[in-house]
TITIKE-683299 format. One record per residue (C-alpha): residue number from 1; y, x, z. Coordinates in steps of 0.02 Angstrom, whole numbers, plus 50000, padded with zeros to 5 digits. Example, Ala and Ser with C-alpha at 12.3 -4.5 7.8 and 13.67 -1.06 7.14 Angstrom:
% TITIKE-683299
{node 1, {49775, 50615, 50390}}
{node 2, {49947, 50684, 50357}}
This chain:
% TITIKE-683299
{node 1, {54643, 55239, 51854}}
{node 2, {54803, 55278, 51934}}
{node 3, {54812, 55454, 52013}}
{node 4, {54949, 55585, 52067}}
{node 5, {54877, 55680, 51909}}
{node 6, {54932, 55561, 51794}}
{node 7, {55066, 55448, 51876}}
{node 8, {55243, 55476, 51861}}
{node 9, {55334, 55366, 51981}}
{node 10, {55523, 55318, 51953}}
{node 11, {55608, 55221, 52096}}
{node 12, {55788, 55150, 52064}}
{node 13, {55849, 55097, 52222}}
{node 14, {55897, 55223, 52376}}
{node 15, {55954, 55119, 52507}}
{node 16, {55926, 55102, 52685}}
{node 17, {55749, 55059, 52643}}
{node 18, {55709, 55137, 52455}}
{node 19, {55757, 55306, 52527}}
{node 20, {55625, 55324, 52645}}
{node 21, {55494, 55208, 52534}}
{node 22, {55533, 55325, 52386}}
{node 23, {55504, 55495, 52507}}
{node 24, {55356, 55420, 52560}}
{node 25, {55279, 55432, 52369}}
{node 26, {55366, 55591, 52336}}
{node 27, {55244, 55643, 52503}}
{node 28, {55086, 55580, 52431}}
{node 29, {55122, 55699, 52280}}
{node 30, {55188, 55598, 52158}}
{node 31, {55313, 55652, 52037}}
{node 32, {55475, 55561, 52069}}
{node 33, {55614, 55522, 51976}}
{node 34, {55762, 55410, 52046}}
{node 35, {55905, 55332, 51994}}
{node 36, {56043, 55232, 52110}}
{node 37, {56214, 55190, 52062}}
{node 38, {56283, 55320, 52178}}
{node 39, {56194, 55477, 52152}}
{node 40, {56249, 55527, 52343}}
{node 41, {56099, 55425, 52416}}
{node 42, {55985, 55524, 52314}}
{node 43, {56038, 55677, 52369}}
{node 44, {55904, 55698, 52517}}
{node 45, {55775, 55657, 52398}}
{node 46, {55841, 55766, 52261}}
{node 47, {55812, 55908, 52373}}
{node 48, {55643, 55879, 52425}}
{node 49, {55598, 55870, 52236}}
{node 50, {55638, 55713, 52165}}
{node 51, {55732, 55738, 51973}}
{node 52, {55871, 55628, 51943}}
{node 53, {55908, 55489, 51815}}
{node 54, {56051, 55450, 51720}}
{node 55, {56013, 55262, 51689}}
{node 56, {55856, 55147, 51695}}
{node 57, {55824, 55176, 51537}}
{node 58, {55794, 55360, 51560}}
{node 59, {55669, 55303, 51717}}
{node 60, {55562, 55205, 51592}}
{node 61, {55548, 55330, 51454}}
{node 62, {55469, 55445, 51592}}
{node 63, {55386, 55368, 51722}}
{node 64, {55215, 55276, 51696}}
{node 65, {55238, 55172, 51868}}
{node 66, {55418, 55119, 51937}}
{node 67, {55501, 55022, 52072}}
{node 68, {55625, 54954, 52114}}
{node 69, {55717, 54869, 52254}}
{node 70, {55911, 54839, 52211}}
{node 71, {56052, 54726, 52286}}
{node 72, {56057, 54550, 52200}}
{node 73, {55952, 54451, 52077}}
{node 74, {56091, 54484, 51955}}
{node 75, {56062, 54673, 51994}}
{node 76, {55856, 54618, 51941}}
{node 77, {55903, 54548, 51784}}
{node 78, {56020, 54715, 51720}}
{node 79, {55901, 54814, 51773}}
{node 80, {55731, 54747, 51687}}
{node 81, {55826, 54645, 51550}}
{node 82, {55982, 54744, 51509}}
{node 83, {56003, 54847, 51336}}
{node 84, {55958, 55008, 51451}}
{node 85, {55849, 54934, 51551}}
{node 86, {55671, 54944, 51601}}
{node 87, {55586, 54812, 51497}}
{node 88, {55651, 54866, 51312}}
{node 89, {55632, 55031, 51344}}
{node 90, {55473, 55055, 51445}}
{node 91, {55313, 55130, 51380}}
{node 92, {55149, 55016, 51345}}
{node 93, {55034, 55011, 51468}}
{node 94, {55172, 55040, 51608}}
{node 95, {55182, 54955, 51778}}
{node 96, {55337, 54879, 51838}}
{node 97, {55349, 54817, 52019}}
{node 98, {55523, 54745, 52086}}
{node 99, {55512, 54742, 52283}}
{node 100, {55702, 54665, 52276}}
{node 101, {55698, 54495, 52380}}
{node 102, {55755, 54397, 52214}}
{node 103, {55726, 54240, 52133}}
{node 104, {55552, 54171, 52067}}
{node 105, {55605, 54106, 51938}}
{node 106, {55679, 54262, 51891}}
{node 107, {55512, 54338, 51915}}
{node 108, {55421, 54242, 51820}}
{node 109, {55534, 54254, 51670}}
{node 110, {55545, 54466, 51704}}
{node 111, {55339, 54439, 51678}}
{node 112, {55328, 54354, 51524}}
{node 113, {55464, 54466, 51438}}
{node 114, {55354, 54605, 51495}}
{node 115, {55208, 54540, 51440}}
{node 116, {55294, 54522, 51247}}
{node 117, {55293, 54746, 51270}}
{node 118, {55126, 54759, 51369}}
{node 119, {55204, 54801, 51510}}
{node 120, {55137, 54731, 51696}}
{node 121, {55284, 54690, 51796}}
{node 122, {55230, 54615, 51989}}
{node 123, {55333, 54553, 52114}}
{node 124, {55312, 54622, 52289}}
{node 125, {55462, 54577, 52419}}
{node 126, {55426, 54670, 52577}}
{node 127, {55483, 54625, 52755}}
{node 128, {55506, 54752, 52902}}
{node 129, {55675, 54817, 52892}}
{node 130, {55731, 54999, 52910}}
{node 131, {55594, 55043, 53028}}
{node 132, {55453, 54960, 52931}}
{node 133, {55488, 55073, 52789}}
{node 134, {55519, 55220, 52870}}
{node 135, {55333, 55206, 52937}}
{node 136, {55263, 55142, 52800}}
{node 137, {55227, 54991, 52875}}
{node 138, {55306, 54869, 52785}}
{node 139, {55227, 54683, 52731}}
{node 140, {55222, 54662, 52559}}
{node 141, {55199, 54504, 52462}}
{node 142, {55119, 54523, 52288}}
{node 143, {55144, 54406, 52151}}
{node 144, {55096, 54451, 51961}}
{node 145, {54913, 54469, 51893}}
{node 146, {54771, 54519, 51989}}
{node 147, {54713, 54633, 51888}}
{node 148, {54892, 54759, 51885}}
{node 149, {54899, 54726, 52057}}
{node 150, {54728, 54813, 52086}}
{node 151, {54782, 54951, 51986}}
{node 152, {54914, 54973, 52095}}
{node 153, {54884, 54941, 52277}}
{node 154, {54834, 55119, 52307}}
{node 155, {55011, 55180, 52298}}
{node 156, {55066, 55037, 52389}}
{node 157, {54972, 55088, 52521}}
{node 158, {55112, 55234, 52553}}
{node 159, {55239, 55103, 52580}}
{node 160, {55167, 54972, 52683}}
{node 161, {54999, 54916, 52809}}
{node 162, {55005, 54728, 52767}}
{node 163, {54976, 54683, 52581}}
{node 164, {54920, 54529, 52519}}
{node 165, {54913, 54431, 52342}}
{node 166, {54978, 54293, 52318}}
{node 167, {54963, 54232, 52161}}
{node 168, {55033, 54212, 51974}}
{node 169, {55232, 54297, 51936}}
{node 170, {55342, 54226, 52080}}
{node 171, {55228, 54204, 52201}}
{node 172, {55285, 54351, 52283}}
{node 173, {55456, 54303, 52304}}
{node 174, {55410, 54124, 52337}}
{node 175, {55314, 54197, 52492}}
{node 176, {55462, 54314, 52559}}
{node 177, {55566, 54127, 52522}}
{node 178, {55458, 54067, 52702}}
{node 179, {55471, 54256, 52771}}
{node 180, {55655, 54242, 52765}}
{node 181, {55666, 54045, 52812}}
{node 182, {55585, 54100, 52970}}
{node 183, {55692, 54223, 53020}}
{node 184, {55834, 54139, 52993}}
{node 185, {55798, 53999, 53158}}
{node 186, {55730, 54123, 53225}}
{node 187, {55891, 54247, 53237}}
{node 188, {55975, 54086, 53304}}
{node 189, {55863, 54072, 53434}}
{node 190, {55860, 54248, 53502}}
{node 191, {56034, 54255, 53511}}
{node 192, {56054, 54106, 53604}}
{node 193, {55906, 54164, 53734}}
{node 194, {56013, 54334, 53754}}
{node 195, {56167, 54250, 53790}}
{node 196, {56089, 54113, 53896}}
{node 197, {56019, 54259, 54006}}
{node 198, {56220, 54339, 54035}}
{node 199, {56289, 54140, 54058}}
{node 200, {56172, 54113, 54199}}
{node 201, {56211, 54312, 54266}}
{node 202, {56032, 54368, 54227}}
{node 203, {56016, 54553, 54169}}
{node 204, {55971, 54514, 53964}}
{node 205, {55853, 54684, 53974}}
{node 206, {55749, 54619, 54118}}
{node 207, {55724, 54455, 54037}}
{node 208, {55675, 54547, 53867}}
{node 209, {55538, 54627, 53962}}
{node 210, {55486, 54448, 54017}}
{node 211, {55478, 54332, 53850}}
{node 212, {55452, 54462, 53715}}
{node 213, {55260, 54472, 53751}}
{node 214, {55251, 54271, 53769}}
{node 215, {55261, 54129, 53680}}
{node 216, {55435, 54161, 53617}}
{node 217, {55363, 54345, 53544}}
{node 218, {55438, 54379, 53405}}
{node 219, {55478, 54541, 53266}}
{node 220, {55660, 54497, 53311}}
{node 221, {55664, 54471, 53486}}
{node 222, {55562, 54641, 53514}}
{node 223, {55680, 54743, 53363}}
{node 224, {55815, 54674, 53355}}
{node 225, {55890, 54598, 53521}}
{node 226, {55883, 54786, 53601}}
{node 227, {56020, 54833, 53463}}
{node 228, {56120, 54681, 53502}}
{node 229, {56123, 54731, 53692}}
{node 230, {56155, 54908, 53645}}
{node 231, {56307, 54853, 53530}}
{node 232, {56214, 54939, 53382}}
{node 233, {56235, 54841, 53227}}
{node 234, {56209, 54983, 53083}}
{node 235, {56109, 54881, 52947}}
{node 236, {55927, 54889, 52959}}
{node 237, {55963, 54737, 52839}}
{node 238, {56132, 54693, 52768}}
{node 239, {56215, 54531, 52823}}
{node 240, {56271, 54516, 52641}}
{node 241, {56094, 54515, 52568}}
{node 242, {56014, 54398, 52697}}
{node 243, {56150, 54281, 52669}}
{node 244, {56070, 54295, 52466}}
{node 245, {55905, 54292, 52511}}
{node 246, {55944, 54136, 52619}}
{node 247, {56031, 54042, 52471}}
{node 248, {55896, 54090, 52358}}
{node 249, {55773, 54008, 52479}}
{node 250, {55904, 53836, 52488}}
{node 251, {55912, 53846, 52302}}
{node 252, {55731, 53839, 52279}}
{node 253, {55681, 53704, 52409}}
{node 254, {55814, 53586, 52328}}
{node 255, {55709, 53621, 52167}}
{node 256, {55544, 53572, 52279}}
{node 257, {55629, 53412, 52349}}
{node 258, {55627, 53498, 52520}}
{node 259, {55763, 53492, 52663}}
{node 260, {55771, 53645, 52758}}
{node 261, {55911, 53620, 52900}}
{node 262, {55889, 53761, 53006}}
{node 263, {55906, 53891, 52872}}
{node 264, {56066, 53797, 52814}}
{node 265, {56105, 53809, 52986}}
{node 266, {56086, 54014, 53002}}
{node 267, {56162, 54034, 52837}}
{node 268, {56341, 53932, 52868}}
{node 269, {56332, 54038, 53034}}
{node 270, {56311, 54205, 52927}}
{node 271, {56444, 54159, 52808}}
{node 272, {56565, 54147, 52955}}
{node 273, {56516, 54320, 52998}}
{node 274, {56540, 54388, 52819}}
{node 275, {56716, 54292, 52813}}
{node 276, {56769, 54405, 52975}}
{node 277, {56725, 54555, 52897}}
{node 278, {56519, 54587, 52951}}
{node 279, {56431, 54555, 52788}}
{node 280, {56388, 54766, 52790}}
{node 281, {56324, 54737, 52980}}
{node 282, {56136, 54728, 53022}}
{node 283, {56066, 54554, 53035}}
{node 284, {56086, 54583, 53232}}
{node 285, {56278, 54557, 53212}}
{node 286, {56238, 54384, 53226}}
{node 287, {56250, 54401, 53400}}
{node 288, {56426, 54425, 53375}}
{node 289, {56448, 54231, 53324}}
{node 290, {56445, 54191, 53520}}
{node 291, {56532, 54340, 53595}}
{node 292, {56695, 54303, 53486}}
């Protein structure tokens, strides 16, 4: 049984969102070693008592349980399949769980590579942006054997409120797939309510207060819309890795024999906002699209 006795945790990964996920373990009393490509977004975490990596490599010879939660599936596959990465040189018995929104097919592959080293790997996308994970309230979506997921859950419970399995390797990420698909309509419609509300000279704030507890409730139109009116687009997510996740979802409902026009919608909408320069904006940015 997993236990802060005999669990080292390594987290590569210190974003907007692996920063605070990763304090949250070091706060449960896990030891905690990190590694991120720039060694500056460690530093907070460094000085609460986290010990710093080199490489990947040096985060599987010493921790026991490790996450991470990069940029891009290509960032996934270095990572757990590179020559210093986590799969070739991680210890037997070892638990492996990617919370990067990547591809399923990549997970499943990551899984059976692992399995070759008897090492679990499990796939666990979470949703809930910036403020999700810094209080620990995140959704997470579990794919990956049962069993290793069991063994686990208890330190997912420091990250996130909503967890659920899913199923075999790459059911995880097929599940944050229809997360991110409904976003992505959704984001279109909240920005055309908001700017519907200026057109026809209502006050945007006062209509919030109206159709966010309705029908038309939704994560974004309660989060996210505020920001918008208050000009504030710092990332809670990155334009740049929506507009992935969203042609990692296209890419695998083509596979399915599935049309999916509103999310090709929201994405050619997104790319126009990453031509003008917004792909390290927040998601919210989109609102931008009608105000230019």
């Amino acid at each position: 049984m997993l236990s802060t006795k005999n669990t080292v945790i390594g987290f590569i990964g210190t974003g907007v969102m692996g920063k605070s996920m990763a304090g949250h373990l070091l706060s449960a009393g896990y030891p905690l070693v990190v590694f991120s490509r720039t060694k500056e977004k460690a530093l907070e975490l460094l000085e609460k008592g986290a010990t710093w990596a080199e490489s990947p490599k040096e985060i599987a010879e010493k921790a026991n349980v490790i996450f991470t939660i990069v940029g891009y599936p290509t960032d996934v596959e270095e990572v757990y399949l590179g020559e210093n990465g986590l799969i070739p040189n991680g210890r037997v018995g070892s638990y492996m769980i990617d919370m990067t929104t990547s591809a399923p097919t990549l997970a499943a592959k990551i899984y059976d590579e692992a399995k070759k080293r008897s090492i679990e790997t499990i796939d666990a996308p979470v949703s809930g942006g910036d403020v999700g994970a810094k209080e620990a309230k995140l959704s997470i979506m579990v794919g990956g054997d049962e069993e290793a997921f069991a063994a686990v859950r208890p330190i997912l419970e420091h990250l996130g409120t909503n967890i659920v399995y899913q199923g075999k390797a790459g059911a995880g990420q097929h599940t944050k797939a229809c997360n991110q698909i409904a976003i992505a309509s959704n984001m279109i419609g909240v920005c055309e309510a908001i700017m519907y509300a200026e057109k026809a000279g209502l006050d945007p704030e006062t209509v919030l207060k109206s159709i966010s507890t309705g029908a038309a409730g939704s994560w974004s139109l309660s989060n996210l819309a505020p920001r918008m009116l208050n000009n504030n687009f710092e990332p809670g997510f990155y334009i740049k890795h929506f507009i992935k996740d969203m042609k990692i979802a296209l890419e695998e409902a083509e596979l399915i024999g599935m049309e999916a026009p509103g999310l090709a919608l929201a994405k050619s909408l997104y790319d126009q906002l990453a031509e003008r320069g917004e792909e390290n904006s927040g998601t919210q940015a989109l609102y931008k699209y009608w105000k230019s």
